[in-house]
N, C-alpha and C positions, 0 to 999 in steps of 0.2 A: 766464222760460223759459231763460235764459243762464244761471241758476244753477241751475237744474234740473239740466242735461246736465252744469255742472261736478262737481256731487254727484255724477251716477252715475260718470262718470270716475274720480275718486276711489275711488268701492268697488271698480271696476273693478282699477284700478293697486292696492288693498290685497289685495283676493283673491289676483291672480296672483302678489303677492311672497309671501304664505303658501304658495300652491301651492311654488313653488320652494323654501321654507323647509323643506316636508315633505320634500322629493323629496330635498334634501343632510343629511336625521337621520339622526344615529345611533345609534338608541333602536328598538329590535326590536317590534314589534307584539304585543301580546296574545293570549294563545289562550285556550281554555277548552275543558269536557267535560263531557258530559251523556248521560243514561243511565236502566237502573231499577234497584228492587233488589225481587226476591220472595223466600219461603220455598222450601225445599224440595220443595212440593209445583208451584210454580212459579205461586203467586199472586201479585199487587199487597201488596206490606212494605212500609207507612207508617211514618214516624216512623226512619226508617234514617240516621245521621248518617253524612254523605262526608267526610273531612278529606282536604286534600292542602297539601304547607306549609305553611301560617299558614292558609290558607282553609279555610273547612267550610260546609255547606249540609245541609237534611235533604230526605228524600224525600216527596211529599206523597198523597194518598189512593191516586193512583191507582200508586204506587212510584217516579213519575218525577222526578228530581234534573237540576239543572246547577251550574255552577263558572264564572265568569264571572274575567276578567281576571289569567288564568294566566300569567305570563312563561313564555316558551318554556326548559324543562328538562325533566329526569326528575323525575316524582314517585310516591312511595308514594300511593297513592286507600287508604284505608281504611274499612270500613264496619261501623258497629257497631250493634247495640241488645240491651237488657237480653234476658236470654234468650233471646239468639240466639251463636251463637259467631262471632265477629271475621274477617273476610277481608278482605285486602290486595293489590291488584295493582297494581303499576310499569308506568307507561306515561313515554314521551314526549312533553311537549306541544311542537310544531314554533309558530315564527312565524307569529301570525295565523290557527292554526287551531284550528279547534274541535272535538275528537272526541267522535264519537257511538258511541253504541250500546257504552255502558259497561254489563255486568250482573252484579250481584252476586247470586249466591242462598246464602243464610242458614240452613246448617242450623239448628234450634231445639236451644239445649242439650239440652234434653229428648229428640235423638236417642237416645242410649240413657240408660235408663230402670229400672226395678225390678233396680238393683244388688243382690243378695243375699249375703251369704258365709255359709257355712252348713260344717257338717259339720264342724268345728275341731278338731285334736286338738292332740299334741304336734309331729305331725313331719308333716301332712297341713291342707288346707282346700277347700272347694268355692267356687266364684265361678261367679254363674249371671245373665244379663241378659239384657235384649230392646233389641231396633232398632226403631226407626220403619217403616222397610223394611229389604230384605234384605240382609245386609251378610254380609260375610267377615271374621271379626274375631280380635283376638288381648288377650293382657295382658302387660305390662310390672309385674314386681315385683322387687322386692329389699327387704332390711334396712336402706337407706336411701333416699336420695331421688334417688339416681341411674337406683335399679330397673334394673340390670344383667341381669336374666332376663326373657326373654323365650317364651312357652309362644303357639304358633297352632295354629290349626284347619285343618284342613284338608279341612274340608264348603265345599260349596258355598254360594253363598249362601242366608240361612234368617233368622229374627224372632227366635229361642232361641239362648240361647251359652250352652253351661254346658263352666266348665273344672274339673280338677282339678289344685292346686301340690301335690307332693309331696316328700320330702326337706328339709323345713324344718327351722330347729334349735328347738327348744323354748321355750317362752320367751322369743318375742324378737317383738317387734312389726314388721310388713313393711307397705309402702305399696304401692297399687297403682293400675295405671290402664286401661279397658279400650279399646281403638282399634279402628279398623278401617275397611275401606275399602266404604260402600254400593252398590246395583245402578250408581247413578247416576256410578260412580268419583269419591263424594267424600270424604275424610276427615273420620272420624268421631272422635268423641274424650269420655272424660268426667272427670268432676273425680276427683282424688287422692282416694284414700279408704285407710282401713286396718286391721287385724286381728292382734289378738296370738293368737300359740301355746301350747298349755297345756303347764303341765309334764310331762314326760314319765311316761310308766306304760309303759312297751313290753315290759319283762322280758326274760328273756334270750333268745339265739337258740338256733331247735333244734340238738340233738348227734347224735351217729351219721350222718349224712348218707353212706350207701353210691350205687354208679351199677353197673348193670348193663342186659346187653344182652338182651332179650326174645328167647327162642329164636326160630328161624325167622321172624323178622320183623327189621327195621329200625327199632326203638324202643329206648328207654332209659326201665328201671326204677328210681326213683330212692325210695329208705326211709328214717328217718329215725327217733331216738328220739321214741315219742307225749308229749307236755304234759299231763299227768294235772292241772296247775289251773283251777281253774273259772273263773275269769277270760280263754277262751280264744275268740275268733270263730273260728280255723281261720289256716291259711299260705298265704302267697306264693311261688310259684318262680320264680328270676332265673334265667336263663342269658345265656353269651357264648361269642365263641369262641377266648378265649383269657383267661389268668387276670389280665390287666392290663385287659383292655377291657370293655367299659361291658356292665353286665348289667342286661338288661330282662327285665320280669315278663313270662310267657307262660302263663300261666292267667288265666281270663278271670272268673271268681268266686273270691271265696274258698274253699282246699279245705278239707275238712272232714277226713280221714283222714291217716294219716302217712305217706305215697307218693302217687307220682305216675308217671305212662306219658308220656313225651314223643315223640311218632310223628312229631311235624313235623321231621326230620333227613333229613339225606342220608349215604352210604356214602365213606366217605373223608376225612368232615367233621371237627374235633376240637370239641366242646360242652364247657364248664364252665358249674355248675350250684350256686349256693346255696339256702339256705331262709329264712324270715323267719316270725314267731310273729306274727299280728296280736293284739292283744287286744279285749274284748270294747269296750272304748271307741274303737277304731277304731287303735290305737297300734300300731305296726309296730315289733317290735325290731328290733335291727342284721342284716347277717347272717351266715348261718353259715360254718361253713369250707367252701370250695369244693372238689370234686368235678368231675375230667374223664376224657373218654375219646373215643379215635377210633373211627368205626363202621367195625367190620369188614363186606366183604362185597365183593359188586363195585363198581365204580368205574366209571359210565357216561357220564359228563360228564370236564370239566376242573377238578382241582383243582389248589391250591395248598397246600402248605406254607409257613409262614416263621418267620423267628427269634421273633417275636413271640409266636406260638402254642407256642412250647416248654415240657417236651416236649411230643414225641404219644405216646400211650401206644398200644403196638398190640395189642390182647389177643386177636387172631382175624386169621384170613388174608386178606390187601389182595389182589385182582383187581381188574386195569385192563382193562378192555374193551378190544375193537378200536374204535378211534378215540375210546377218551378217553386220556385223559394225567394225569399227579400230574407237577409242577414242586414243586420242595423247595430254598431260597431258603439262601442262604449263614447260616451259624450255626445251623441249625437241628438239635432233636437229635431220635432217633425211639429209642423203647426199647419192644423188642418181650419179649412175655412168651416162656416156655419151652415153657406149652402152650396149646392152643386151647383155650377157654374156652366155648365157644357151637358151640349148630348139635348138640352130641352125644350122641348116643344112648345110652342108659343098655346098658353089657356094651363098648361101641363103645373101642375104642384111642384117647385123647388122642394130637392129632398134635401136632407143635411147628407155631408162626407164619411164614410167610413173606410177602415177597412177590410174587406172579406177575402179568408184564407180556406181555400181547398187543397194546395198542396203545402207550403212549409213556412212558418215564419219564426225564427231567430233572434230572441234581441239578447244583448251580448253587454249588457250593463250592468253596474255597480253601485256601491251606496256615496262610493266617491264623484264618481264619472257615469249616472244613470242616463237611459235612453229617453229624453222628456220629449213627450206627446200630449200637446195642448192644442187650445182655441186657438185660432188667430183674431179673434176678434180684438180690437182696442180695449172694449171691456167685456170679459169672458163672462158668463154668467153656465149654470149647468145645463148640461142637453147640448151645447153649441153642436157636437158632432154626436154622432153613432157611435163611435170605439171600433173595438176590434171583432170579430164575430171569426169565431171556429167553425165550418161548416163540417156535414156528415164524412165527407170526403177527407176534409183536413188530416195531413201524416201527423199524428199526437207523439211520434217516439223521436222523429226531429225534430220538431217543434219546440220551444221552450221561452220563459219571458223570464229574464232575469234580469233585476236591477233596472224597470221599466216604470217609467212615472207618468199617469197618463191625469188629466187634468180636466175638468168639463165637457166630459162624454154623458150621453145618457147613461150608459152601461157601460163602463170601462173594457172588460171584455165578456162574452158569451160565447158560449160551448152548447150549440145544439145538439151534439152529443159525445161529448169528450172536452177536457180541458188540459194542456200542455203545464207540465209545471211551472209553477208560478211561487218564487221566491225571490226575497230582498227586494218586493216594487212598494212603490207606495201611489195609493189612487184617490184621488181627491175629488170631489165636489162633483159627484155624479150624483142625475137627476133619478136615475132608477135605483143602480145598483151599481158596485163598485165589481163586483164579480158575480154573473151568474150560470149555473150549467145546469140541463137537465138530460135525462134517460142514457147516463153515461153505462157502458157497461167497460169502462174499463177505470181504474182508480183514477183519484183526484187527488193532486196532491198542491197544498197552499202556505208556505212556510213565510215566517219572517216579514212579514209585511207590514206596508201602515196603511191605514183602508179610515180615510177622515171625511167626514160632509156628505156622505151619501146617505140616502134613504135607505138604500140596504145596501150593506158591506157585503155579506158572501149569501147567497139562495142559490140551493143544489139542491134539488128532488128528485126523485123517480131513478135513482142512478144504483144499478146492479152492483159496480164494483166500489172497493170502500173508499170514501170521504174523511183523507184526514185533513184539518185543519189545525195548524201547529204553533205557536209560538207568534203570532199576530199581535198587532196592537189596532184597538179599533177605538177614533175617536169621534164623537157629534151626530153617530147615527141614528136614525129613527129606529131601524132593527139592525143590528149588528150580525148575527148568524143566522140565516136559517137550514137547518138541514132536516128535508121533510119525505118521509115516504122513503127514503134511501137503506138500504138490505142493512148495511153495515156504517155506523159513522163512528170518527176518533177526534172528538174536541177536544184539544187538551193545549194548556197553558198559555193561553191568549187572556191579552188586558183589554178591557172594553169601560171606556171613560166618556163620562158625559153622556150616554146611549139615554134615549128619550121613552120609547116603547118596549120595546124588547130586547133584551141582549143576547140572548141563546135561545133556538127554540128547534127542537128533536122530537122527530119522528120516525124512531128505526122499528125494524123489521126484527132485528136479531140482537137476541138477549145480550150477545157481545156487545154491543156498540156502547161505547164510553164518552162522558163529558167529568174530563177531572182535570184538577190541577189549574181552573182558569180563576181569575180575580177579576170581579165586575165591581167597579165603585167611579171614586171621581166624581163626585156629583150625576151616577147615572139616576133617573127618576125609572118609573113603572115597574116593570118586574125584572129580574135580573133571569131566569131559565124556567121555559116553560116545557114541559114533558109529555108528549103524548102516547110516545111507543112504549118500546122495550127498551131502555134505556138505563144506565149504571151513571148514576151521579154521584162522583165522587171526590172528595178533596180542594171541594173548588171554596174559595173568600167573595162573598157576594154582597152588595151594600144595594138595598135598591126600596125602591116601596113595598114591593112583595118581591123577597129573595126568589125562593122555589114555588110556582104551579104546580100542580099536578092535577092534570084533567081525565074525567071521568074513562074513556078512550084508553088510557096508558095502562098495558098490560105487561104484569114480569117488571116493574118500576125497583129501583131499587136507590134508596136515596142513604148516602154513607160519607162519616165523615168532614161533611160542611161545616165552614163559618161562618153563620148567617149574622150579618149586623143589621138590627130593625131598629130604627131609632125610635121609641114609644112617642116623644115630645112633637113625630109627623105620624103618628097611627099604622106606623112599618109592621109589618108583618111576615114572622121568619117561614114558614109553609102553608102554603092556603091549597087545600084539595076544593075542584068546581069539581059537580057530579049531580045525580037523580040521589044517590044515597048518603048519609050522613059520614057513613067510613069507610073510604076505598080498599076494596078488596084484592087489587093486585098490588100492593105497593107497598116496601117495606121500609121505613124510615129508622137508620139505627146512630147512633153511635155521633147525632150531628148535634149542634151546638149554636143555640140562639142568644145574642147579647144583648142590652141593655131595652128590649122588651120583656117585661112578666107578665105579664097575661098570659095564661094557657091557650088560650082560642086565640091569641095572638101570634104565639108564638108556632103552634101546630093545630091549625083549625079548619074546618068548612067554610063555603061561603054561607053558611045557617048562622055561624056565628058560635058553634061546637066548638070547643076541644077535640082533636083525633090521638087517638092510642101510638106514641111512637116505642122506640125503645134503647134506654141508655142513652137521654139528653145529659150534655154537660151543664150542671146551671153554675154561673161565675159566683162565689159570696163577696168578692172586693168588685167594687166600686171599678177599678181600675179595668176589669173585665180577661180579657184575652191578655193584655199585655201587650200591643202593639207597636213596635218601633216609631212609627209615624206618631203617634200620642192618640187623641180625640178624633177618630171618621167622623164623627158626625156634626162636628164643626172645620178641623184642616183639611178631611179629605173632602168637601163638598167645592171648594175653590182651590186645591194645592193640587196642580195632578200629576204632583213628584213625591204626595204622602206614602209614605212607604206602610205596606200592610204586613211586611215582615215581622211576624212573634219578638218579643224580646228575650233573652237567655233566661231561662229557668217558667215560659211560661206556662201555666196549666193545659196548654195544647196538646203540649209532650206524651208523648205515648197513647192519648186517650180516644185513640179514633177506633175502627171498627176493629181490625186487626190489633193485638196488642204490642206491637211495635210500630202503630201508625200515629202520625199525628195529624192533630185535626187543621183544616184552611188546607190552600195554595202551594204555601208556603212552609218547610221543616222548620222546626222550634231550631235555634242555634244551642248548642250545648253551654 
């Protein structure tokens, strides 16, 4: 019995030191995972191999697997079996635990199924397959094994996938693979397969390709020379909207005839449009030369313009509705025909193209990258179009033209009663006028511009709110400004070179209205500013055959400050007052200054041939006169039109204008 109780003592005291022996390891506990694995129909998959690091176990009848004595880490679980496709999930197995409800399900390769390629030409193939179930699927191909192109569907999900690769090169073997994602959101996938291209037969592309606009409609007529070889299924028409961007086929069968109606356009749109010869083998030649054109008509939405789509061709008259807009993007060019094209009646007068804006036009150019709007004719001559016309309706607070070069318009733009600001354009070779507005009541504003070859550069009358005209260059005009009848006008510091007839000519309302600070020379001839209102002439450098007018009419005149250069040896004349009476009685001449005329009635006279009373003429005693950086106007500046009318440091200009800190001219004396 004493040896009894000593044995058990002993297991007693061995147990407990094992106990304690566990309790200070440090050796992490085993874990392990277990789970199923079924098909995608989501039955019991026998025979499913589980590997996760060294370990593997398979699944048995009823799909149920475990993994027994996992050290705690991350492992990849992988599970495979023949004719099924392989899925891998990353789990962490923690200390001592055991994770359940691991499930794999197994699409069957055979997910997709009756691969077909079919229809093979040179430069075309079909690819047609089924699903298990419904899937959304796409193909992946290319000319190697990269298979860089990719082509999806865009149906919903369905059991049929048939695709069509198009633009293959000829002869050349391509590998493909078809994917896609089942109802089940699982990825689907089948083996690499492949298809060569035959050699090409495509023949050439068709010629003549013309674009016209379907009378009284908004379609395009597009003809083409007919393929008289027998070898022929019918063409393809590509369009884009522009002749760098990608043209997609928009007939829906092959056509049979040599034209085509394309009705699916919008008004204001620019379309280019090629052709393509299919042959009777399915072969598509290249295609042809391209063909564009913008639809004339109205404009009921918002369009855009940009450099990209250049040109636009405009062969019919642009209307923008109330409340659409055309924005016209920096570089972009617009070349309008001479006459309208469409819409006319047979006996009926061809009008020329313009175009008329009721709700909003944008132009979005620079002096780098301006919005050029010209003739299309081969040789432009002026008038070719109409320009742009501001209607009463037109929005003038969106509106605006900036960095806009319009080119052989009659009237580059008109504002029947308002004009949108108009800075950094330059307008050339119009037959009327290079800008005209009238009965504006709201201001006008015209900065920065070159305004060359027009009969008249700016005519603005009748307009309530104020007319400034700012910082312009005007060259070869017959009248360069006119601002007449207008409540309030602000002329100030515009060059006008070359002008033929008239360079300024004012007619305000209100004793405000100012013409200062502007330089008329260059070889301009006639008279440089004529005066009929209320008007403040001040500070302006004039070179002309008669500097300043002042006609009978001009009340509250006030003429201050000028540099008149009258050349005596062409009988120039620095102030000539026209009137019934010998000395104008509203008009006060102070403080201005006539050069190298002396004659009194020359220099300040009637048309009688009088002298008139001014007060505080500068008269020059040197030869040299004003002192002008340029040297001699009346020889450099008649052919130089970069003669500078800048004073030279210390000239007698200095301080001697009306105000006694004014100097006289355009231009400050430099210290």
């Amino acid at each position: 019995m004493k040896n009894f109780r000593q044995i058990i003592f002993y297991i007693f005291a061995l147990s407990l030191l094992g106990l304690i022996g566990c309790m200070h390891s440090s050796d992490p506990a085993v874990g392990g995972a277990c789970g199923v694995t079924i098909d995608s129909t989501g039955r019991a998959l026998s025979g499913v191999t589980i590997t996760a690091g060294g370990n593997s176990t398979v699944s048995d009848f009823y799909g149920k697997w475990s993994l027994d004595s996992l050290k705690p880490q991350i492992y990849n679980f992988v599970a495979s079996k023949e004719n099924y496709q392989t899925q891998t999930k990353t789990y962490e197995v923690p200390s001592g635990i055991v994770l359940e409800n691991i499930t794999f399900a197994l699409p069957a390769s055979t997910e997709i199924y009756d691969i077909i390629v079919s229809d093979v030409t040179s430069t075309k193939a079909k690819i047609s397959f089924h699903t298990k179930f419904e899937a959304t699927t796409r193909i992946s191909y290319g000319s190697n094994a990269q298979m860089e192109k990719t082509i999806n569907s865009n149906s919903p999900h369905k059991y049929t996938h048939t695709f069509e690769l198009t633009s293959l090169i000829p002869a050349t073997t391509y590998v493909f693979q078809c994917l896609g994602t089942d109802q089940y959101n699982r990825k689907i996938s089948s083996e690499i397969m492949s298809f060569t291209t035959g050699v090409a037969s495509r023949g050439e592309p068709p010629t003549g390709l013309t674009i016209s606009k379907v009378n009284s409609s908004s379609a395009f007529s597009l003809k083409w020379n007919a393929d008289a070889t027998a070898d022929l299924a019918g063409y393809n028409i590509y369009r884009a909207t522009s002749l760098t961007g990608v043209f997609e086929k928009i007939n829906s069968g092959i056509v049979q005839q040599a034209s085509y109606v394309d009705n699916g356009v919008s008004v204001g749109e620019k379309y280019c449009y090629k052709v393509t010869r299919v042959a009777g083998s399915g072969d598509e030649s290249s295609q042809s030369e391209a063909v564009s054109m913008v639809m004339p008509g109205v404009i009921n939405s918002n369009v855009v313009w940009n450099s990209q789509g250049s040109p636009y061709e405009l062969s019919g008259d642009l209307i923008i509705a109330q409340g659409a807009s055309l924005i016209i993007s920096k570089g972009t060019e617009v070349r309008i025909s001479k006459n309208d094209k469409w819409d006319v009646d047979e006996g009926e007068d061809i009008d020329s193209v313009g175009i008329t804006v009721y709700g909003s036009l944008v132009v979005q150019g620079n002096n780098d990258e301006p919005v050029a709007m010209t003739s299309a004719e081969n040789i432009p001559t002026s008038g070719d179009w109409d320009g742009i016309t501001f209607k009463d309706s037109a929005d003038l607070t969106v509106s605006t033209l900036k960095g806009l070069k319009i080119q052989f318009a009659k009237t580059g733009v008109i504002g029947e009663k308002g004009l949108p600001t108009i800075t950094e354009s330059n307008i050339n070779n119009c037959s009327v006028a290079g800008i005209y507005c009238s009965d504006s009541s709201t201001a006008i504003n015209i900065s920065n511009c070159n305004i060359v070859s027009c009969f008249e550069g700016v005519y603005v009358e009748n307009s309530s709110g104020t007319v400034n005209i700012k910082d312009n260059t005007f060259i070869g005009c017959s009248y360069a400004i006119k601002a007449l009848n207008n409540k309030l006008n602000s002329i100030t510091g515009n060059k006008i070179k070359s002008n033929v007839v008239t360079a300024i000519e004012v007619n305000s309302a209100n004793t405000a209205s100012s013409v200062s600070r502007n330089t008329i020379g260059w070889g301009t001839g006639g008279i440089g500013i004529v005066c009929n209102g209320s008007d403040e002439i001040r500070r302006n450098t004039i070179q002309a055959n008669v500097c300043i007018q002042v006609k009978e009419e001009a009340s509250n005149t006030f003429i201050r400050s000028n540099l008149m250069l009258a050349d005596k040896d062409r009988s120039s004349m620095g102030l000539l007052y026209i009137g019934s009476t010998t000395t104008p009685t509203n008009m006060k001449a102070q403080s201005n200054a006539v050069w190298n005329q002396t004659t009194a009635s020359m220099k300040y006279g009637n048309s009688n041939g009088n002298s008139i009373n001014v007060t505080g003429d500068l008269s020059f005693v040197s030869t040299a006169g004003p002192g002008l950086q340029g040297g001699d106007p009346f020889t450099d500046a008649l052919t130089d039109t970069t003669f500078s009318y800048v004073p030279s440091s210390g000239s007698v200009l200095k301080n001697a204008g009306y105000d006694s800190n004014e100097d006289i001219g355009a231009e400050d004396v430099p210290n």
